[in-house]
VMD Tcl script that draws the C-alpha trace (Angstrom):
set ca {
  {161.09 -110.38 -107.18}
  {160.25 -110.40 -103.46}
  {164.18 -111.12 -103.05}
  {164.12 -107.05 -103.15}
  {161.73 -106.36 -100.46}
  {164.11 -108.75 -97.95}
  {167.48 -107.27 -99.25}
  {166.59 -103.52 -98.30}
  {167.72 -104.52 -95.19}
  {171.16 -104.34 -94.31}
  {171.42 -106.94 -91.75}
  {169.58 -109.26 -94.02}
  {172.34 -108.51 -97.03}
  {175.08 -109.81 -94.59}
  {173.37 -112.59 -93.35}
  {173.02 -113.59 -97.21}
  {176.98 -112.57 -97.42}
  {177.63 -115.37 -94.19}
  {175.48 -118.39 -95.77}
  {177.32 -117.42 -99.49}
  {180.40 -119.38 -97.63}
  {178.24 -121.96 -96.20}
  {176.11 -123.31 -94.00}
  {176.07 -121.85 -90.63}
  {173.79 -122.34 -87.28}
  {171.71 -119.49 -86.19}
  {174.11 -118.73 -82.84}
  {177.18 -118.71 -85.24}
  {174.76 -116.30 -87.96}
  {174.33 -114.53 -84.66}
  {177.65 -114.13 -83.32}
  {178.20 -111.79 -86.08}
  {175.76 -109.17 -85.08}
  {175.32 -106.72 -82.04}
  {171.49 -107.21 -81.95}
  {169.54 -110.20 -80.03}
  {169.13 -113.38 -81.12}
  {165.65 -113.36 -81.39}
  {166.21 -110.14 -83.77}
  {168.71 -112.10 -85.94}
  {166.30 -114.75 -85.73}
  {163.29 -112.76 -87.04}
  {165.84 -111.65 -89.90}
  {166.06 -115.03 -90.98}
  {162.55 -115.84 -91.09}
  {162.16 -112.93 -93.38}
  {164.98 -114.48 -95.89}
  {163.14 -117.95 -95.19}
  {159.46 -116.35 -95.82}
  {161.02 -114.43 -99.16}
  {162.70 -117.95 -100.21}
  {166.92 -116.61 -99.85}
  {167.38 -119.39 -97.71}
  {166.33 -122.67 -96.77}
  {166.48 -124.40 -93.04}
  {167.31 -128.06 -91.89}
  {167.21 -129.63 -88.43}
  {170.11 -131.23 -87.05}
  {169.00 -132.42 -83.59}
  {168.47 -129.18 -81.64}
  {170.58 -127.02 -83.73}
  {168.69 -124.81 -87.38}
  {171.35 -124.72 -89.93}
  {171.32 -122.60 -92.87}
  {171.46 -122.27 -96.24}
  {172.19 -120.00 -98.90}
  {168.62 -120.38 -101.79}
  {170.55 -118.77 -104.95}
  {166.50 -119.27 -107.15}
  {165.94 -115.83 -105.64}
  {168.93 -114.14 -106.69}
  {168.98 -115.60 -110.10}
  {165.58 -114.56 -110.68}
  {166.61 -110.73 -109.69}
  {170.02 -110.99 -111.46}
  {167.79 -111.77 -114.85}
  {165.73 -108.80 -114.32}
  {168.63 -106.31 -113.16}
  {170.05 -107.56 -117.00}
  {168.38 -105.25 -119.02}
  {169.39 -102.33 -116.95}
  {173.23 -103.32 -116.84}
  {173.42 -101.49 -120.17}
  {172.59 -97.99 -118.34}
  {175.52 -98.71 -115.70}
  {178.26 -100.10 -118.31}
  {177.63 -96.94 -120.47}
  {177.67 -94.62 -117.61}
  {180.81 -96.61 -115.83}
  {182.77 -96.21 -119.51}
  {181.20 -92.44 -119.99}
  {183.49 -92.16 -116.15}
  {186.47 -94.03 -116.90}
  {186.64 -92.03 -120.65}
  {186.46 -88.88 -118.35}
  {188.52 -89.74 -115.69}
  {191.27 -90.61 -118.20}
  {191.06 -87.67 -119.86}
  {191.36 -85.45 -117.08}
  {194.59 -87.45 -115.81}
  {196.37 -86.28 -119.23}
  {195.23 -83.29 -118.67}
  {196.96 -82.84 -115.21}
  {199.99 -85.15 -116.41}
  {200.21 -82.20 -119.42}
  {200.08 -79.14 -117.47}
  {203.00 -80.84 -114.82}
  {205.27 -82.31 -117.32}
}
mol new
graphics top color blue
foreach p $ca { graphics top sphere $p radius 0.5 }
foreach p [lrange $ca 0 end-1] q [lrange $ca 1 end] { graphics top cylinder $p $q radius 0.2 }
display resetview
């Protein structure tokens, strides 16, 4: 569950979004951000400290990778609550139907 304290971060959640499509260098994970390097950088240790993504050496360059364990392990415990959202999303969609034939009724 420390996946949550790292993703409470915007830039962080983005970064995660990049490295879903693949493995990337840090200037490229930079490139993609108006704040420093070294503040992209310190992002990334976070995700690598909270285990969302792993690191290689290739010569000089750090590339990136997407960890999915983390994720997993949150997805399993956000189950049990998925219940509460499906009811509520149906609860809308039941509502927002019926208010649709109620506007179609009153025009037609």
């Amino acid at each position: 569950m420390n996946a949550l304290a790292a993703l409470a971060d915007p830039t962080r959640r983005r970064i995660l979004e990049l490295l879903s499509e693949g493995e990337r260098g840090a200037g490229e994970i930079a490139s993609h951000f108006p704040t420093s390097r070294p503040g992209v950088s310190r992002h990334l240790r976070i995700l690598r400290e909270h285990g969302l993504v792993r690191v290689r050496e290739q010569g000089q360059r750090r590339l990136y990778s997407l960890d999915p364990a983390p994720l997993e392990e949150l997805d399993a415990w956000l189950e049990r609550y998925r219940v509460f959202w499906t009811n509520r999303l149906d609860a809308l969609d039941t509502e927002v139907r019926r208010r649709r034939r109620a506007r179609d009724d009153k025009e037609g």
